[in-house]
Every structure is written in structure tokens, then in C-alpha cells.
C-alpha positions as a printed NumPy array, in Angstrom:
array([[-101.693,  -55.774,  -59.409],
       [-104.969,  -53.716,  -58.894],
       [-107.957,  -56.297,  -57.885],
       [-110.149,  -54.85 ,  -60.362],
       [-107.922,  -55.851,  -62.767],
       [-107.603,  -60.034,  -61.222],
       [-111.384,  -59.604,  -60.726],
       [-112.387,  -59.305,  -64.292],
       [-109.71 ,  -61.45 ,  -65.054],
       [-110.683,  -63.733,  -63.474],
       [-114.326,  -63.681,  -64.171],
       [-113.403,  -63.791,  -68.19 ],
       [-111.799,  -67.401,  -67.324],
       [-115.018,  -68.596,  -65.743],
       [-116.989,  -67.111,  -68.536],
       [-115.201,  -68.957,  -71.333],
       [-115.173,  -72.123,  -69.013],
       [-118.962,  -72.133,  -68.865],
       [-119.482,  -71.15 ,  -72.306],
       [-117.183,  -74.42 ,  -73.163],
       [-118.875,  -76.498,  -70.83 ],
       [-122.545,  -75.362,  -72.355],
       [-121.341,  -76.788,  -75.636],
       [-120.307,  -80.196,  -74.102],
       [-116.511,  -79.44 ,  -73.558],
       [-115.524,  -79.215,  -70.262],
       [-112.062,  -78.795,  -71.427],
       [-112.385,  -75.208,  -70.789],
       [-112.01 ,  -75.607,  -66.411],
       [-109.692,  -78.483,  -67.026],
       [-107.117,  -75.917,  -68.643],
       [-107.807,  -73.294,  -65.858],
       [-107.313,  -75.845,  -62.983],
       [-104.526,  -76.853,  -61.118],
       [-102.88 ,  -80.159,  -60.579],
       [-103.97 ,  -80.367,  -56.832],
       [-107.269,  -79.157,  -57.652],
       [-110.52 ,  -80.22 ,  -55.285],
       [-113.839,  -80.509,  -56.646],
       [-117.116,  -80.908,  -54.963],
       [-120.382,  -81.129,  -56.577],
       [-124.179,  -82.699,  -56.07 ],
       [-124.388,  -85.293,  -58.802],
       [-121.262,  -86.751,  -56.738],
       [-120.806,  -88.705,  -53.558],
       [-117.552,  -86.914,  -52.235],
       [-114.79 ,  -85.195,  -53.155],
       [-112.906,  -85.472,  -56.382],
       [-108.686,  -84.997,  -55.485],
       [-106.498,  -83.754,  -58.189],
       [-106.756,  -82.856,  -62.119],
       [-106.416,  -86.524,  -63.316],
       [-109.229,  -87.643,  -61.152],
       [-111.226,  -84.596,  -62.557],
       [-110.577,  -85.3  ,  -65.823],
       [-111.412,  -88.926,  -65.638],
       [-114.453,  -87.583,  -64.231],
       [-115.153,  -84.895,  -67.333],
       [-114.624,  -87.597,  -69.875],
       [-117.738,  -89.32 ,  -68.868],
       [-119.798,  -86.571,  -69.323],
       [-117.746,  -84.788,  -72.062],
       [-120.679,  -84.251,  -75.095],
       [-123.904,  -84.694,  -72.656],
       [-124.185,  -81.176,  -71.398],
       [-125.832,  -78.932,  -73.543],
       [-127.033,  -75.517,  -72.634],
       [-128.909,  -72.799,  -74.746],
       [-127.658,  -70.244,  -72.265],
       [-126.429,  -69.229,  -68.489],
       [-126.135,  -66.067,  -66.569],
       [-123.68 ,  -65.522,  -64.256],
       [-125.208,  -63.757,  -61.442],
       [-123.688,  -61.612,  -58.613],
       [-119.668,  -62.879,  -59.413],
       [-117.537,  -61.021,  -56.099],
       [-113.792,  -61.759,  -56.443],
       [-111.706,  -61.339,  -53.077],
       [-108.196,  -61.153,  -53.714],
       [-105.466,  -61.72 ,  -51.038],
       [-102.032,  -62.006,  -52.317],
       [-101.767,  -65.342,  -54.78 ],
       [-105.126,  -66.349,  -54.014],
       [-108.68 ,  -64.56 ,  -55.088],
       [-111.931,  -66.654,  -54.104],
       [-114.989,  -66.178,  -57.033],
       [-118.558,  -66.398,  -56.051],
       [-121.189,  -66.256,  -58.003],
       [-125.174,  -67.179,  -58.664],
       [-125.437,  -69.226,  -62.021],
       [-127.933,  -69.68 ,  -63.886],
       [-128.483,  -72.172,  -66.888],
       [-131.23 ,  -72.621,  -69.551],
       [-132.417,  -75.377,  -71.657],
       [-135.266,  -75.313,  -72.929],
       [-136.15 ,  -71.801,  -71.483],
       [-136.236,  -73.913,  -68.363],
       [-133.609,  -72.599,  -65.708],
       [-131.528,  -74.415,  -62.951],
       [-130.252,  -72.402,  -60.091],
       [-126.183,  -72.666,  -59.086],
       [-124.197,  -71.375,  -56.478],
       [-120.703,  -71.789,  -57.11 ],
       [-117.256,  -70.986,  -55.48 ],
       [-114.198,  -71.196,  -57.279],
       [-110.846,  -70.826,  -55.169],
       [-107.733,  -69.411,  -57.732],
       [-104.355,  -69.614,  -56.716],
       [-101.918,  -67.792,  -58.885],
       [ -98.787,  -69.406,  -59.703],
       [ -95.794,  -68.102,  -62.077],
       [ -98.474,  -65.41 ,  -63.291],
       [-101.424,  -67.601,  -63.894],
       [-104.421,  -68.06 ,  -61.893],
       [-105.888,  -71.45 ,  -61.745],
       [-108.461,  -72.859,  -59.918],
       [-107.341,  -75.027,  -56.877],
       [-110.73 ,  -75.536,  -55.21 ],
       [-114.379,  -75.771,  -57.008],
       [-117.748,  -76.183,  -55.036],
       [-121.536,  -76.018,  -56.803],
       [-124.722,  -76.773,  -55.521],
       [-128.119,  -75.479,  -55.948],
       [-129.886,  -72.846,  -55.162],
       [-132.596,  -73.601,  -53.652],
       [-135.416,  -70.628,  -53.4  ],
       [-137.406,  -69.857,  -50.344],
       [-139.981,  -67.811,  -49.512],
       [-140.097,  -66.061,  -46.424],
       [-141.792,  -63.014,  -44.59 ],
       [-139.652,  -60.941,  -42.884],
       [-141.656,  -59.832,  -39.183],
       [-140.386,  -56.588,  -37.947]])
């Protein structure tokens, strides 16, 4: 299959993930992961194994995220075989104020669907430097 093709694939899932997830309902990644899925993130100590653990996890935040908007910045889809890696910049807004992501997203594709077997976020965090030449 042509990697453009995966690629924007792929990038639709994430969009309608995140668009889920703005309105509360993180149901949206729990449909597009996988049962072995991984999950790291910075509002938790270590690693969540596995889609039941993950949606344990979801449930007690399910309804408490609410986002006017996001931009998905920069998203660059490798693809080798059954497995494409997504990274991307993400932005969110509440309140017109934003908060800075980076996020990878590891898909593994499996009887002809792709799903998520590995997630990582943290922030961005924004320096300012002067480059000496």
C-alpha cells in the first residue's frame, strides 16, 4: 500500500481521537489501540501495560477534559511494513490559553487495521537560544 495513503490514514485516526478526547471521551484512542498497548504520559508515574489498564485509567478522567480546540502540528508518519510510527507537535486551547505536546504514537497493523501499540506525550517545553556561528 502506498505510504501516503497509511500516512493520512493514519493521521485521520488521531484526528478523530483528539477531537473525541477534547469533548471528554477518550473512547476515541481506546477503539484505535491494541490489546498490548503501552502508554506513557506526565500526569503518570510509569508505564501503563495493556488496553484494560488504559481503560481503567480513561474512566477516571472520562468527562474532565474539555478543549475549545487543538492543532496538530508537524504529524511525519514512517511506515515499515505492519508498523508506521506518528509524530507530531500538539497543541490544545482552553480558554485561548495553549499547552504544548509532543506526542508519538507507534501503529501496528494487524488483519488490515492499524492500531496503536505504543503512545508517549510530554510537553514541549520552549527555549530560547542564540545560535553563534
Amino acid at each position: 500500500m502506498d505510504t501516503n495513503v497509511i500516512s493520512a490514514e493514519i493521521i485521520a485516526m488521531e484526528e478523530a481521537a483528539l477531537t473525541r478526547w477534547g469533548n471528554g471521551d477518550p473512547s476515541g484512542f481506546l477503539e484505535i489501540s491494541a490489546p498490548d498497548i503501552v502508554y506513557f504520559d506526565p500526569y503518570i508515574p510509569r508505564r501503563i501495560d495493556g488496553l484494560g489498564a488504559l481503560s481503567e485509567y480513561y474512566e477516571t478522567i472520562r468527562g474532565q477534559i474539555h478543549i475549545d480546540r487543538f492543532e496538530l502540528l508537524n504529524p511525519n508518519v514512517q511506515v515499515t511494513g505492519d508498523m508506521a510510527v506518528l509524530t507530531f507537535n500538539y497543541t490544545s486551547y482552553k480558554d485561548n490559553q495553549p499547552t504544548r505536546w509532543n506526542c508519538t504514537e507507534v501503529y501496528r497493523r494487524t488483519d488490515g487495521r492499524w492500531q496503536i501499540v505504543q503512545t508517549h506525550w510530554s510537553y514541549t517545553e520552549v527555549y530560547k537560544y542564540q545560535m553563534n556561528a
